[in-house]
PASE-598277 format. One record per residue: x, y, z of N, C-alpha, C, O, CB in turn. Coordinates in steps of 0.05 Angstrom, whole numbers, plus 5000, padded with zeros to 4 digits. Glycine has a CB too. Example, Ala and Ser with C-alpha at 12.3 -4.5 7.8 and 13.67 -1.06 7.14 Angstrom:
<atoms>
+------+------+------+------+------+------+------+------+------+------+------+------+------+------+------+
!  npx !  npy !  npz ! capx ! capy ! capz !  cpx !  cpy !  cpz !  opx !  opy !  opz ! cbpx ! cbpy ! cbpz !
+------+------+------+------+------+------+------+------+------+------+------+------+------+------+------+
! 5264 ! 4886 ! 5156 ! 5246 ! 4910 ! 5156 ! 5264 ! 4934 ! 5156 ! 5285 ! 4934 ! 5169 ! 5226 ! 4911 ! 5181 !
! 5257 ! 4955 ! 5142 ! 5273 ! 4979 ! 5143 ! 5258 ! 5001 ! 5157 ! 5268 ! 5023 ! 5161 ! 5282 ! 4988 ! 5114 !
+------+------+------+------+------+------+------+------+------+------+------+------+------+------+------+
</atoms>
This chain:
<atoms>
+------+------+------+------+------+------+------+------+------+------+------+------+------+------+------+
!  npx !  npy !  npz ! capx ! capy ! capz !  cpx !  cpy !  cpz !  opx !  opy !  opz ! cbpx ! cbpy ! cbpz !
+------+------+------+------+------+------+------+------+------+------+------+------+------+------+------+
! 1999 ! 2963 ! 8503 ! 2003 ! 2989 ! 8514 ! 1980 ! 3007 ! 8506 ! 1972 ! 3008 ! 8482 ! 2030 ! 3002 ! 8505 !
! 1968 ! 3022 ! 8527 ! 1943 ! 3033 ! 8522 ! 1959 ! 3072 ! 8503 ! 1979 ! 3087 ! 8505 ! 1920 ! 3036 ! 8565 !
! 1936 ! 3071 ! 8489 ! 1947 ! 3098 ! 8469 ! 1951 ! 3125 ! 8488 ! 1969 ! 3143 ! 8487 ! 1920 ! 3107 ! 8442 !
! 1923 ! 3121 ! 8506 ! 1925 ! 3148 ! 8524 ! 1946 ! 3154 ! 8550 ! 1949 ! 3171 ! 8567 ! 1898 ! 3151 ! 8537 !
! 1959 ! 3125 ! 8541 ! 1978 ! 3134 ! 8568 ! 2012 ! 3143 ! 8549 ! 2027 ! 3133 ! 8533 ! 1983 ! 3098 ! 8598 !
! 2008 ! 3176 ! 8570 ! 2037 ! 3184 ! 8563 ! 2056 ! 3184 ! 8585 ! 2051 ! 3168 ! 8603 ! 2039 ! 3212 ! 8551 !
! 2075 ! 3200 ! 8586 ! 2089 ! 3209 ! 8604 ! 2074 ! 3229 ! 8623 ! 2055 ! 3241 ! 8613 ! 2109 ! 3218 ! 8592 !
! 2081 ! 3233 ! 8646 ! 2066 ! 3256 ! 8656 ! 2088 ! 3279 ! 8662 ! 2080 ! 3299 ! 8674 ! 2049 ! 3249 ! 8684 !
! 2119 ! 3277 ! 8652 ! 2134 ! 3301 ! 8652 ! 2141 ! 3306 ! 8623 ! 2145 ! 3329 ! 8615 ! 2157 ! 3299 ! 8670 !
! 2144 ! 3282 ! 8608 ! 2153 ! 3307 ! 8585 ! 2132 ! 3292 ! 8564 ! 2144 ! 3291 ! 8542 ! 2197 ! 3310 ! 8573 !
! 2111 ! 3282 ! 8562 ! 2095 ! 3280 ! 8546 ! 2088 ! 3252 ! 8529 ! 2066 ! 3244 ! 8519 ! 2103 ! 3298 ! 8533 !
! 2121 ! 3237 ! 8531 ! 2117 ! 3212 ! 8509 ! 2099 ! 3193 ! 8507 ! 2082 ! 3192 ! 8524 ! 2134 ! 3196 ! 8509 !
! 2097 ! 3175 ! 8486 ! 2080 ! 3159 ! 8490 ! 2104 ! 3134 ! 8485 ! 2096 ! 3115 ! 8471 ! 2050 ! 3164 ! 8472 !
! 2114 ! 3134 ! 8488 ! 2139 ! 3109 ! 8492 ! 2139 ! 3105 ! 8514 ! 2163 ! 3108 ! 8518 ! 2168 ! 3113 ! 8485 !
! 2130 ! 3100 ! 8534 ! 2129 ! 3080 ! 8559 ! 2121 ! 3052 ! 8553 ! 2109 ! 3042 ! 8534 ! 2109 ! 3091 ! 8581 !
! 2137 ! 3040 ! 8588 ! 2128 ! 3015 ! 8587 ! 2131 ! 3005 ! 8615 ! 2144 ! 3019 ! 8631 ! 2143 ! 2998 ! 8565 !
! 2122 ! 2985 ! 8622 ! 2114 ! 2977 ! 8650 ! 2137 ! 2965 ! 8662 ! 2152 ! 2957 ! 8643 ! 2090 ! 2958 ! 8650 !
! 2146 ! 2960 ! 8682 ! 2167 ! 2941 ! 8696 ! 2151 ! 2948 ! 8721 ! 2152 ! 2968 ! 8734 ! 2205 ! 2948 ! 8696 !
! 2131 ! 2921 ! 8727 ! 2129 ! 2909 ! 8747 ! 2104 ! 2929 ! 8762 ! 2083 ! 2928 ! 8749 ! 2159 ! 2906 ! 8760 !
! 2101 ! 2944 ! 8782 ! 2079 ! 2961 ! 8793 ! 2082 ! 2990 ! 8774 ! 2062 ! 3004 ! 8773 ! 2084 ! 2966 ! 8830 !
! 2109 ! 3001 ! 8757 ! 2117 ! 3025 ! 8755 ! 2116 ! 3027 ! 8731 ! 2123 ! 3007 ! 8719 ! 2139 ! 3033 ! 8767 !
! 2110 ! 3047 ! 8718 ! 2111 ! 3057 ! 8697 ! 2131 ! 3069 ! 8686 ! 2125 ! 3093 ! 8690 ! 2097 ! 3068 ! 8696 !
! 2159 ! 3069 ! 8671 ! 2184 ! 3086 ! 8665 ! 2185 ! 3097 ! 8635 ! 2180 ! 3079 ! 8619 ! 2211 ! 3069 ! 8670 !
! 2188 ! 3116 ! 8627 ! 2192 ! 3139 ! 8605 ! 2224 ! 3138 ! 8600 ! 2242 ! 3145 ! 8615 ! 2182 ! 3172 ! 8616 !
! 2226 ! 3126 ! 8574 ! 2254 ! 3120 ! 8569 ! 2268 ! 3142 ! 8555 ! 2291 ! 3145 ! 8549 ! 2258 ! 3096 ! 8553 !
! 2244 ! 3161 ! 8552 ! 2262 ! 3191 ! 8541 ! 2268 ! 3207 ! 8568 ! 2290 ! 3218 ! 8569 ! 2241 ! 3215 ! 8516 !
! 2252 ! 3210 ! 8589 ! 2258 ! 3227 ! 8609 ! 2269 ! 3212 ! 8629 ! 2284 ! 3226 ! 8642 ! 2238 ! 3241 ! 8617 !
! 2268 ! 3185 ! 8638 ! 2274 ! 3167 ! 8658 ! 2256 ! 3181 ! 8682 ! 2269 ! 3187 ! 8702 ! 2309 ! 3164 ! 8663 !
! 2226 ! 3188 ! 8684 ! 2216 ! 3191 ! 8697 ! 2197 ! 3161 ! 8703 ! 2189 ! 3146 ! 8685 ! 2208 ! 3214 ! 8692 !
! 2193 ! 3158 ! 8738 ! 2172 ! 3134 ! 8746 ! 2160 ! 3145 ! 8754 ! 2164 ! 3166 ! 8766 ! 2176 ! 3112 ! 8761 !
! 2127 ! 3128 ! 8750 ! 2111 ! 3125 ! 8776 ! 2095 ! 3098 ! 8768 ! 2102 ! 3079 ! 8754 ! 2090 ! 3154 ! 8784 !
! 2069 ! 3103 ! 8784 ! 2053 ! 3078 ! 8797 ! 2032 ! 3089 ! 8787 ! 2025 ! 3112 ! 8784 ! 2052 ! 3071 ! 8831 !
! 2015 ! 3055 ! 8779 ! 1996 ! 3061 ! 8769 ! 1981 ! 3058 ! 8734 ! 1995 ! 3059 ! 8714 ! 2002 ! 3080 ! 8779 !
! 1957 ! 3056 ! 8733 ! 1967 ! 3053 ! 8696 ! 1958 ! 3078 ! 8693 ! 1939 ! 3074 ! 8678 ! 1949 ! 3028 ! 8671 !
! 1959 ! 3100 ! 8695 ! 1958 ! 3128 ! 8684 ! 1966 ! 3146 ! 8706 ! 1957 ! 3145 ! 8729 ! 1928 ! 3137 ! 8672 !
! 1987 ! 3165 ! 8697 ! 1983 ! 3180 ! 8712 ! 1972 ! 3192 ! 8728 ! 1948 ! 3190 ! 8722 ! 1986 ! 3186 ! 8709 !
! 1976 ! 3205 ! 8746 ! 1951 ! 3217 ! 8767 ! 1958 ! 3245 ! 8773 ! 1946 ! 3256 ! 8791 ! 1948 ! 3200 ! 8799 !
! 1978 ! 3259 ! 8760 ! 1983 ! 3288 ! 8763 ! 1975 ! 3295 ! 8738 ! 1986 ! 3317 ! 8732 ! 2012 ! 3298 ! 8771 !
! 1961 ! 3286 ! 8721 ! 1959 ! 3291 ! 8702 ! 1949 ! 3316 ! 8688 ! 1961 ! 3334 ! 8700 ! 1950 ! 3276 ! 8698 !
! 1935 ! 3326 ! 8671 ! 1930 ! 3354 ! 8664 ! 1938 ! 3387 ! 8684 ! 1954 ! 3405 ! 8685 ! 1901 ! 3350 ! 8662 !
! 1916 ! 3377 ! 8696 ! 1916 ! 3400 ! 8726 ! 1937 ! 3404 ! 8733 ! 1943 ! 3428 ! 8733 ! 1904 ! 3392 ! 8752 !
! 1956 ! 3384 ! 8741 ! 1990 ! 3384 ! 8756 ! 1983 ! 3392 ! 8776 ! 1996 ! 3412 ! 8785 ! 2016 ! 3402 ! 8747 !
! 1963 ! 3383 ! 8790 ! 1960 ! 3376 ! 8820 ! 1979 ! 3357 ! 8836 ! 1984 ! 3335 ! 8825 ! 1935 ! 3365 ! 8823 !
! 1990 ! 3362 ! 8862 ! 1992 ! 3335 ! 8874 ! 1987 ! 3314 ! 8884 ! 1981 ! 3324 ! 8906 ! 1994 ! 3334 ! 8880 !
! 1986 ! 3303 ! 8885 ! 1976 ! 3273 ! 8894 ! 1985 ! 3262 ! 8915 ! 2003 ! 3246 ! 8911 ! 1982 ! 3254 ! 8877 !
! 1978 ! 3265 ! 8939 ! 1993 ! 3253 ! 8968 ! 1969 ! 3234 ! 8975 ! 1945 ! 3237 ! 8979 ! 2002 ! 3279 ! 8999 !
! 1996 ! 3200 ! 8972 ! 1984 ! 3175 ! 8984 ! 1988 ! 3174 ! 9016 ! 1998 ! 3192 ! 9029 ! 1998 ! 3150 ! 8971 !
! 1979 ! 3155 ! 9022 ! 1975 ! 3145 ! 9053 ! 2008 ! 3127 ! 9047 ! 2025 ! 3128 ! 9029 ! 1937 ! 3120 ! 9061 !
! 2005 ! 3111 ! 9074 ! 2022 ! 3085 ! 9070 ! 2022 ! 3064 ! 9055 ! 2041 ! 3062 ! 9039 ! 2023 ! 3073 ! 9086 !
! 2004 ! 3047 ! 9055 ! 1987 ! 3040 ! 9035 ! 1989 ! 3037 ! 9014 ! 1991 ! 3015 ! 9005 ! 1974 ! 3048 ! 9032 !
! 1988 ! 3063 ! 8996 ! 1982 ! 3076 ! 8982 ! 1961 ! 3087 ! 8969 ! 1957 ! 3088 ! 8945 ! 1990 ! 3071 ! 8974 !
! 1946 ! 3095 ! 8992 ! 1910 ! 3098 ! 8990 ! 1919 ! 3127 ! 8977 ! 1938 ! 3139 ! 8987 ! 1885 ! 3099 ! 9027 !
! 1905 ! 3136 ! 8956 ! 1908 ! 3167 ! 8951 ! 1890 ! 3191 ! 8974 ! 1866 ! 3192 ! 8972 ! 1895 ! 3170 ! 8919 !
! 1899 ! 3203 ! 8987 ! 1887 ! 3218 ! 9004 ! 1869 ! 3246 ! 8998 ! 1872 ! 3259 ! 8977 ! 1906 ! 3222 ! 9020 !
! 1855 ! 3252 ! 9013 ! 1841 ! 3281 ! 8999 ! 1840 ! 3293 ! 9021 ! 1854 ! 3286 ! 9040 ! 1810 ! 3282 ! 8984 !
! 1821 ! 3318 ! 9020 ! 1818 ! 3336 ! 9039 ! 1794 ! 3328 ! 9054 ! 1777 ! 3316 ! 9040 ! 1816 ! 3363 ! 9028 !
! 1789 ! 3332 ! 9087 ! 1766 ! 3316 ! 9089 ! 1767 ! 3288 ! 9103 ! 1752 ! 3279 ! 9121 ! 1757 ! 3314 ! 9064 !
! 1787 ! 3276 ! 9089 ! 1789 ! 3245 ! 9093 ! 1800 ! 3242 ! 9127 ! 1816 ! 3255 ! 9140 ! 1813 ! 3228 ! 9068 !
! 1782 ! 3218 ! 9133 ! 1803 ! 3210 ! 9163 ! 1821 ! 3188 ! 9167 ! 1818 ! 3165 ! 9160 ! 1787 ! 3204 ! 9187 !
! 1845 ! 3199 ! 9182 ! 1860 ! 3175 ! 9181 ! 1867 ! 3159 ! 9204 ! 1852 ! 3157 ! 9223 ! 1879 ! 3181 ! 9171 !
! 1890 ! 3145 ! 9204 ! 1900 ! 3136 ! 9226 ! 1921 ! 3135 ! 9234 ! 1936 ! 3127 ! 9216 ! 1896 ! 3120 ! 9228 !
! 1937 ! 3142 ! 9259 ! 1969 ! 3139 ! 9253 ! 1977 ! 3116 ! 9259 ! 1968 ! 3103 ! 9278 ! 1987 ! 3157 ! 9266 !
! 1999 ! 3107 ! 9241 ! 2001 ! 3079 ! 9242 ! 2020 ! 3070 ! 9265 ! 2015 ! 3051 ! 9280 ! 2011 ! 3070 ! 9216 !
! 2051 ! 3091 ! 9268 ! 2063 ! 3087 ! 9300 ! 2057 ! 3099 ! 9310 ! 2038 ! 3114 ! 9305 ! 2087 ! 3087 ! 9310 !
! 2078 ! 3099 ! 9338 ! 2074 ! 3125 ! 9359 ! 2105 ! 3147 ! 9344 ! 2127 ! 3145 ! 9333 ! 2081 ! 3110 ! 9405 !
! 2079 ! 3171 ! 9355 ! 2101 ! 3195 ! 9336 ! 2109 ! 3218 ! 9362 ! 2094 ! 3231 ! 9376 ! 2077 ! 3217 ! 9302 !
! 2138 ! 3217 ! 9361 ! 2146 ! 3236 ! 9381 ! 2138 ! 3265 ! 9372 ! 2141 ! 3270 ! 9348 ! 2178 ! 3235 ! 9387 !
! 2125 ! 3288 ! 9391 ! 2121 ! 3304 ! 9384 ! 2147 ! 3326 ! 9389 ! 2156 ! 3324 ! 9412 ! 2099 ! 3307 ! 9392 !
! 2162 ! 3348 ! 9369 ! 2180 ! 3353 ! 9366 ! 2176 ! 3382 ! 9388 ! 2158 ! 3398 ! 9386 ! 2185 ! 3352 ! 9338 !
! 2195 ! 3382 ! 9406 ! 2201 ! 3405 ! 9430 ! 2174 ! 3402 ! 9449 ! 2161 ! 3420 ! 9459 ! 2205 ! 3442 ! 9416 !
! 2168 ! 3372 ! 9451 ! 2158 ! 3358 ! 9470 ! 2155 ! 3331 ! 9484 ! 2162 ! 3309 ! 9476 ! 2145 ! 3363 ! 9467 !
! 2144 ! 3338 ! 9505 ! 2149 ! 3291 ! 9523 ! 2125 ! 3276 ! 9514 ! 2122 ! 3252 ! 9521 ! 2145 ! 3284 ! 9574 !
! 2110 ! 3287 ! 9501 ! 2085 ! 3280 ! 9485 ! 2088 ! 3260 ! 9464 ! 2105 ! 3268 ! 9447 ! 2075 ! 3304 ! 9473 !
! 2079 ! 3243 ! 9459 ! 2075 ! 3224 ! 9445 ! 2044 ! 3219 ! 9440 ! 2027 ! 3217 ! 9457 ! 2089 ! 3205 ! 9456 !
! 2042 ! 3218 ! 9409 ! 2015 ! 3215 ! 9385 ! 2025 ! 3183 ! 9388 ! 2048 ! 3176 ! 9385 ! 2016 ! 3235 ! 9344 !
! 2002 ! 3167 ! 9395 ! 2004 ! 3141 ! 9403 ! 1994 ! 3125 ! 9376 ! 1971 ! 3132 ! 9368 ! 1987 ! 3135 ! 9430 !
! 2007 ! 3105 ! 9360 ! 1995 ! 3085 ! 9346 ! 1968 ! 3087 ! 9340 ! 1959 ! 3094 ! 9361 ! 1999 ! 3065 ! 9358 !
! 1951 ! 3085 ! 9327 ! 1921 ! 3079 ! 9317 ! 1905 ! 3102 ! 9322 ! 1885 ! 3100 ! 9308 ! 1906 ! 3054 ! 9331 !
! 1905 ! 3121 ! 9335 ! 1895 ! 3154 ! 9336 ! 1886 ! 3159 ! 9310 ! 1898 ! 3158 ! 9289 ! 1920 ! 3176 ! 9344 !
! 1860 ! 3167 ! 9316 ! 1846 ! 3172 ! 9289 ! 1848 ! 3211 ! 9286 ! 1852 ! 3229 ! 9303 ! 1806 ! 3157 ! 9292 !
! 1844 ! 3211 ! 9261 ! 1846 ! 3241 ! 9255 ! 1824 ! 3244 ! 9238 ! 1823 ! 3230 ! 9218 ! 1875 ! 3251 ! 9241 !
! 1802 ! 3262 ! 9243 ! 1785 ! 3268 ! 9224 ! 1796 ! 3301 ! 9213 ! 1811 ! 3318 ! 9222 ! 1753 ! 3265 ! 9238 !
! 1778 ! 3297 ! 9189 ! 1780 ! 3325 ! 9170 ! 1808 ! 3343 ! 9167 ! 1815 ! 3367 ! 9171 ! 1759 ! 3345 ! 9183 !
! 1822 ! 3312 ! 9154 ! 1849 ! 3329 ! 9146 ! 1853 ! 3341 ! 9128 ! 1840 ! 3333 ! 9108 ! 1870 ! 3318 ! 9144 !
! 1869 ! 3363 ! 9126 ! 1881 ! 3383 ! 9094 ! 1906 ! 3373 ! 9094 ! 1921 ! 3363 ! 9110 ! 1883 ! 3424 ! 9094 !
! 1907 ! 3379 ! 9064 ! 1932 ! 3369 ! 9049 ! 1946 ! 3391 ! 9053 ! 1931 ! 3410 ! 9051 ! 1931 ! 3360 ! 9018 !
! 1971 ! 3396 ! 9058 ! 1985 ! 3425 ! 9044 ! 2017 ! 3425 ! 9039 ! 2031 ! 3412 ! 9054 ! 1979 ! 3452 ! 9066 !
! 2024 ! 3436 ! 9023 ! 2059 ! 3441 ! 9017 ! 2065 ! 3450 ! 9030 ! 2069 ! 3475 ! 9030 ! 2073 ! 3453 ! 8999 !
! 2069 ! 3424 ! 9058 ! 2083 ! 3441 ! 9080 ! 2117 ! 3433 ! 9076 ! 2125 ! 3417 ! 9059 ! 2068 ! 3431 ! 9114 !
! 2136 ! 3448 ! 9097 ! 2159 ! 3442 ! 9098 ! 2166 ! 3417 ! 9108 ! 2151 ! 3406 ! 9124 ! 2168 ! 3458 ! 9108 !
! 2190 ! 3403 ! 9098 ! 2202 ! 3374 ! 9111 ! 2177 ! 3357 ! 9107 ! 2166 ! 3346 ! 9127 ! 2212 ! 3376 ! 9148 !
! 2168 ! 3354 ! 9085 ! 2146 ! 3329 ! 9080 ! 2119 ! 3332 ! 9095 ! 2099 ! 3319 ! 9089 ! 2160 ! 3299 ! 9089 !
! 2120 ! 3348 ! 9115 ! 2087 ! 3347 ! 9123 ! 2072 ! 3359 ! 9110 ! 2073 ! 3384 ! 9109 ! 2079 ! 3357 ! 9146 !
! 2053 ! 3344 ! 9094 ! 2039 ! 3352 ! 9075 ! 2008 ! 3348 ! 9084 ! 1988 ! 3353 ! 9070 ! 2048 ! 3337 ! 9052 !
! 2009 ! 3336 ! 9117 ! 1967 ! 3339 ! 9128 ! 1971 ! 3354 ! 9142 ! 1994 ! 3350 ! 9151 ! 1945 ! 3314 ! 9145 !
! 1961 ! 3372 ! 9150 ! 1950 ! 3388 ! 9173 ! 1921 ! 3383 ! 9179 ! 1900 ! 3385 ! 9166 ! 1953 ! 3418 ! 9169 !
! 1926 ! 3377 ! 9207 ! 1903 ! 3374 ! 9219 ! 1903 ! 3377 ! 9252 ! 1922 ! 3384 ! 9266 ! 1894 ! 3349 ! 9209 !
! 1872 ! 3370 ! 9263 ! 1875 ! 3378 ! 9294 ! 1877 ! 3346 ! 9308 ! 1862 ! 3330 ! 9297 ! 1844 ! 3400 ! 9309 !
! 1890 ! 3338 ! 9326 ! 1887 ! 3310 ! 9341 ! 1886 ! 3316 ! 9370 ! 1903 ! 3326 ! 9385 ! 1913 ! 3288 ! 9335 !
! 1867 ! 3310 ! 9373 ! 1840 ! 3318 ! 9396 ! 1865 ! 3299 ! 9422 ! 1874 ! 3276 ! 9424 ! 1791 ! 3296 ! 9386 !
! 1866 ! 3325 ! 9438 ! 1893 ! 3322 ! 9465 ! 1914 ! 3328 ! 9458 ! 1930 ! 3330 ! 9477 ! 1902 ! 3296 ! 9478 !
! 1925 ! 3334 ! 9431 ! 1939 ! 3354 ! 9424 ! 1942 ! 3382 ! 9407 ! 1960 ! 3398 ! 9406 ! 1950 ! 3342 ! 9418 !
! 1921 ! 3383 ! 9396 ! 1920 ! 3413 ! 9376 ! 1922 ! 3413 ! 9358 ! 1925 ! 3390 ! 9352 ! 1935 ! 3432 ! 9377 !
! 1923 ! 3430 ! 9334 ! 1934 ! 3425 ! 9313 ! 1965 ! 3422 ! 9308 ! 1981 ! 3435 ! 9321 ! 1925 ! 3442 ! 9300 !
! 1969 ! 3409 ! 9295 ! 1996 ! 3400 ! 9282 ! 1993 ! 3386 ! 9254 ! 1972 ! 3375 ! 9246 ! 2011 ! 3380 ! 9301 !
! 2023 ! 3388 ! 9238 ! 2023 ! 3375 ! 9210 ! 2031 ! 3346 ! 9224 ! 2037 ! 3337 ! 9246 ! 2048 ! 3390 ! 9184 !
! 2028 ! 3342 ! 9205 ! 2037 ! 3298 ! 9195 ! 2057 ! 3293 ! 9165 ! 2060 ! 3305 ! 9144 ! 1996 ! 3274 ! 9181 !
! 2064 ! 3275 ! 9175 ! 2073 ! 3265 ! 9147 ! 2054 ! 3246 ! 9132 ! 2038 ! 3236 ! 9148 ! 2099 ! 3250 ! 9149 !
! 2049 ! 3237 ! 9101 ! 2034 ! 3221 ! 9098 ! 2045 ! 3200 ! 9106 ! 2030 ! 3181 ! 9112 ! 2026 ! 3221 ! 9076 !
! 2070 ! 3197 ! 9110 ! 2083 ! 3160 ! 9113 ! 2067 ! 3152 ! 9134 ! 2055 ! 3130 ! 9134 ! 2121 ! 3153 ! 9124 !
! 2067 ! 3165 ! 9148 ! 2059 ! 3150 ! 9177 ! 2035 ! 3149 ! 9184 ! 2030 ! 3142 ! 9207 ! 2069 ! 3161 ! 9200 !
! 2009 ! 3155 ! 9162 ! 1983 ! 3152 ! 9166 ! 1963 ! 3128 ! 9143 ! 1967 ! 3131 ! 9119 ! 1973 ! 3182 ! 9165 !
! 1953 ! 3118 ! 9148 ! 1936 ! 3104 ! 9135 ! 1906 ! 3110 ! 9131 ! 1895 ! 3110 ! 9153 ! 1940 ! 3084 ! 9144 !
! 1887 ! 3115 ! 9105 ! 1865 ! 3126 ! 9113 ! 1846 ! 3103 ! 9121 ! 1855 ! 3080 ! 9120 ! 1854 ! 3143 ! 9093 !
! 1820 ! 3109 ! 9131 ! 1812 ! 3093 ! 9147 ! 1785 ! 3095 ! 9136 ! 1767 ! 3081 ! 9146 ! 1817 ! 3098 ! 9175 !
+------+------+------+------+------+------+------+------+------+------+------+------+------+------+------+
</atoms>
């Protein structure tokens, strides 16, 4: 067990691995990964599908077709998205971005993969 890895909610250094995840047996917090990644800063961290870590900037792809909501419009499978932002949006859409024949709109990360 490496020394620098703690918890990333309440601090310990009593962790231990099961399998891809990391678990804290004082807080019963998980994640992925061998160090945390919200670490100091307490930034968020939004993955792809994947689990590609995503940034601002990055382009992606959507992986199905996504009904567009209070429309007959459909965002079709493999549609690329350049120069997405991350943001704390409501109900999990956390990219905003523009997809060229439809406008801007948010995404969810589930449904994109970066490219």
């Amino acid at each position: 067990m490496s020394e620098a890895l703690k918890c990333p909610e309440c601090g310990s250094e009593h962790v231990y691995q099961d399998g891809p995840l990391w678990i804290c047996p004082e807080c019963a917090h998980e994640w992925t990964g061998s160090a945390p990644e919200a670490g100091e800063a307490g930034e968020r961290v939004i993955h792809d599908a994947n689990g590609n870590v995503l940034a601002d900037g990055d382009t992606v792809s959507v992986i199905k077709d996504l009904k567009i909501k209070g429309s007959s419009q459909v965002v079709k499978g493999g549609t690329k998205v350049k120069g997405i932002r991350l943001v704390d949006g409501a109900d999990g859409h956390d990219i905003a971005c523009k997809i060229p024949g439809f406008g801007a709109m948010n995404l969810k990360s589930e449904f994109v993969k970066k490219v």
